[in-house]
C-alpha positions as CSV (number, residue, x, y, z in Angstrom):
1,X,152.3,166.0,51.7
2,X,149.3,167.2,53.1
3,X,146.3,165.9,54.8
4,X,142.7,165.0,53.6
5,X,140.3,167.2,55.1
6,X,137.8,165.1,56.8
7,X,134.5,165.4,55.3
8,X,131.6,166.4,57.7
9,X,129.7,163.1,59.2
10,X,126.7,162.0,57.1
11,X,123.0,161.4,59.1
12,X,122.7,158.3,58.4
13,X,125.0,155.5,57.3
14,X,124.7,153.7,54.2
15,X,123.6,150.1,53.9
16,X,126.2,147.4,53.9
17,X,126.6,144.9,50.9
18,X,124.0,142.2,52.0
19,X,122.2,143.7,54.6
20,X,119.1,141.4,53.5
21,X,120.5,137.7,53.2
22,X,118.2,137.5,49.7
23,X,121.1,139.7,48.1
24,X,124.3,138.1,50.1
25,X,126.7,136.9,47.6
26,X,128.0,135.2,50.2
27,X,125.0,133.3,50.9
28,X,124.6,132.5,47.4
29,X,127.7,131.2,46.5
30,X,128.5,127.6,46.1
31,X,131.1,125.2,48.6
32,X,132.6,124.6,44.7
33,X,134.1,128.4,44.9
34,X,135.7,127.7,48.5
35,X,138.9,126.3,49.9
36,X,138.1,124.4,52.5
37,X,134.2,124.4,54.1
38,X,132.4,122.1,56.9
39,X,128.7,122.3,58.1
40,X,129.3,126.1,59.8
41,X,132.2,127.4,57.9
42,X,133.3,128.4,55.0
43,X,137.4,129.3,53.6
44,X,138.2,131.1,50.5
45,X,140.6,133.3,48.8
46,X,140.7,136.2,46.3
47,X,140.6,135.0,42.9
48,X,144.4,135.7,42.1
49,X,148.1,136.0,43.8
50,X,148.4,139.2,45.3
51,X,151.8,140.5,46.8
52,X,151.6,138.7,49.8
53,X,151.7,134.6,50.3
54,X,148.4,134.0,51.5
55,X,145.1,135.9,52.0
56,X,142.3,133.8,52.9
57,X,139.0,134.7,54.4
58,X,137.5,132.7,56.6
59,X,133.3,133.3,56.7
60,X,130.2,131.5,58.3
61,X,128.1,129.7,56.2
62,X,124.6,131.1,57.7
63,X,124.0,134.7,57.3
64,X,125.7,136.0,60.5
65,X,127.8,139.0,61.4
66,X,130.4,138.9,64.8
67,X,127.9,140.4,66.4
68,X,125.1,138.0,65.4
69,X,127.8,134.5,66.4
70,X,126.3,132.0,68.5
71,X,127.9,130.7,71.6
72,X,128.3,127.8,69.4
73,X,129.6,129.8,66.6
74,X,131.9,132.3,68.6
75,X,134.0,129.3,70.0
76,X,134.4,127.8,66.6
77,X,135.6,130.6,65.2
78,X,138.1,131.0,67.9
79,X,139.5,127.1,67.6
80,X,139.5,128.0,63.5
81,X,141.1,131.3,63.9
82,X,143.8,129.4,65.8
83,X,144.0,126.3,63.4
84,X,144.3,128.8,60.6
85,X,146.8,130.8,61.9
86,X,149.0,127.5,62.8
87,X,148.8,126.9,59.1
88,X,149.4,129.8,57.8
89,X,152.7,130.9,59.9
90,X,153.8,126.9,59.1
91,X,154.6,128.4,56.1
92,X,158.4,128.5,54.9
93,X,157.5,131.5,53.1
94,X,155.6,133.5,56.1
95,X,156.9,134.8,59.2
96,X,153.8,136.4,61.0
97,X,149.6,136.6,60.3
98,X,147.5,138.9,60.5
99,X,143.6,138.6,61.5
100,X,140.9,141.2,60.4
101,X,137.4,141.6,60.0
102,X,136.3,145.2,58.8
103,X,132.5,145.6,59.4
104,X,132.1,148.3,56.8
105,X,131.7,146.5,53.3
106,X,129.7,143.5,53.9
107,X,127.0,142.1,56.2
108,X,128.2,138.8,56.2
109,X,130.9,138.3,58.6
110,X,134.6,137.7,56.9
111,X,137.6,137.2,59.4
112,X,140.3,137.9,56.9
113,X,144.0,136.0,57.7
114,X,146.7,137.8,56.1
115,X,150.5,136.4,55.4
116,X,153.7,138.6,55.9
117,X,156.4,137.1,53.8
118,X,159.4,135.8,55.8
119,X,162.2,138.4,56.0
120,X,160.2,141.7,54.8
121,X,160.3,143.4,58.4
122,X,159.4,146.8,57.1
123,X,155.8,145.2,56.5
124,X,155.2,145.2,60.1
125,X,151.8,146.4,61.3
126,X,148.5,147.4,60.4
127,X,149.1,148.7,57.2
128,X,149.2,144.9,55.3
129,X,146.3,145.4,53.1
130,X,148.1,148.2,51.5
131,X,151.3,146.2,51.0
132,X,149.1,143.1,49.9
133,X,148.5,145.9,46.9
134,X,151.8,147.1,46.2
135,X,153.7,144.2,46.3
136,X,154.0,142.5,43.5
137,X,151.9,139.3,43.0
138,X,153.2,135.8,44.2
139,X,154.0,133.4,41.7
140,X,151.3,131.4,40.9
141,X,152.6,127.9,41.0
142,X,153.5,129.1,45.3
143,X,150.0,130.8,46.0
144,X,148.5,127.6,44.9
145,X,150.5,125.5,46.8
146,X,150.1,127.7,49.7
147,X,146.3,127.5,49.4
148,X,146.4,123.4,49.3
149,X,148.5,123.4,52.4
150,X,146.1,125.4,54.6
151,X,142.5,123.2,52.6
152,X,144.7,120.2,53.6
153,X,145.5,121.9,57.1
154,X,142.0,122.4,57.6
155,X,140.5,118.6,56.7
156,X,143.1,117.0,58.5
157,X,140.3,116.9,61.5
């Protein structure tokens, strides 16, 4: 095996998806393609199982990024990080969760929650997105299921 050289560091860095709110897809899509949502905030999922339980995203529904979060906003996403991680590890089927946000592809904040089955310990640390892609997808019917739990997690207010 051998190592990628790294290439040389570019001038300047390339715009991120959404940079100006007018092309946000986030901004533009409708509460009808989310989980869960309230007046600030916003819960969805990829459009299919993958090879872990759950992957949800959790996003604001103005144009913010972390950076950009109210005092308001910050706390809220710190009581909803918490709510959704309760869910989420409540789970039969999970054992821990992970919590990301990668600033690099979009403008638009995501906070990404993702699901290590029960069990799998080799799956351990920060290399879940790249199990989440080798795995092999969760049955349908359970992904579902799982998704239903955490919307109904999240309205139970």
């Amino acid at each position: 095996m051998r190592l990628k050289p790294l290439q040389e560091p570019v001038s300047a860095e390339p715009p991120r998806r959404g940079d100006r709110q007018e092309q946000c897809s986030a901004c533009h899509t409708p509460d009808s393609a989310y989980l869960w949502s309230n007046e600030r905030w916003r819960l969805k999922s990829p459009p299919a199982p993958s090879g872990l339980p759950v992957v949800v995203i959790l996003e604001p529904r103005a144009h913010l990024d972390l950076g950009d979060l109210s005092t308001m906003h910050a706390a809220e996403l710190g009581v909803l990080t918490v709510r959704l991680e309760r869910a989420i590890r409540n789970l039969e089927s999970v054992a821990q969760v992970h919590v990301n946000r990668w600033g690099d592809g979009t403008a638009h904040l995501q906070q990404w929650f993702l699901a290590r089955p029960h069990g799998y310990l080799q799956l351990r640390g920060p290399f879940m997105t790249m199990w989440d892609e080798i795995l092999p997808p969760v049955e349908e019917h359970e992904w579902r299921m799982n998704l239903e739990y955490i919307a109904a997690w999240l309205a139970d207010d």
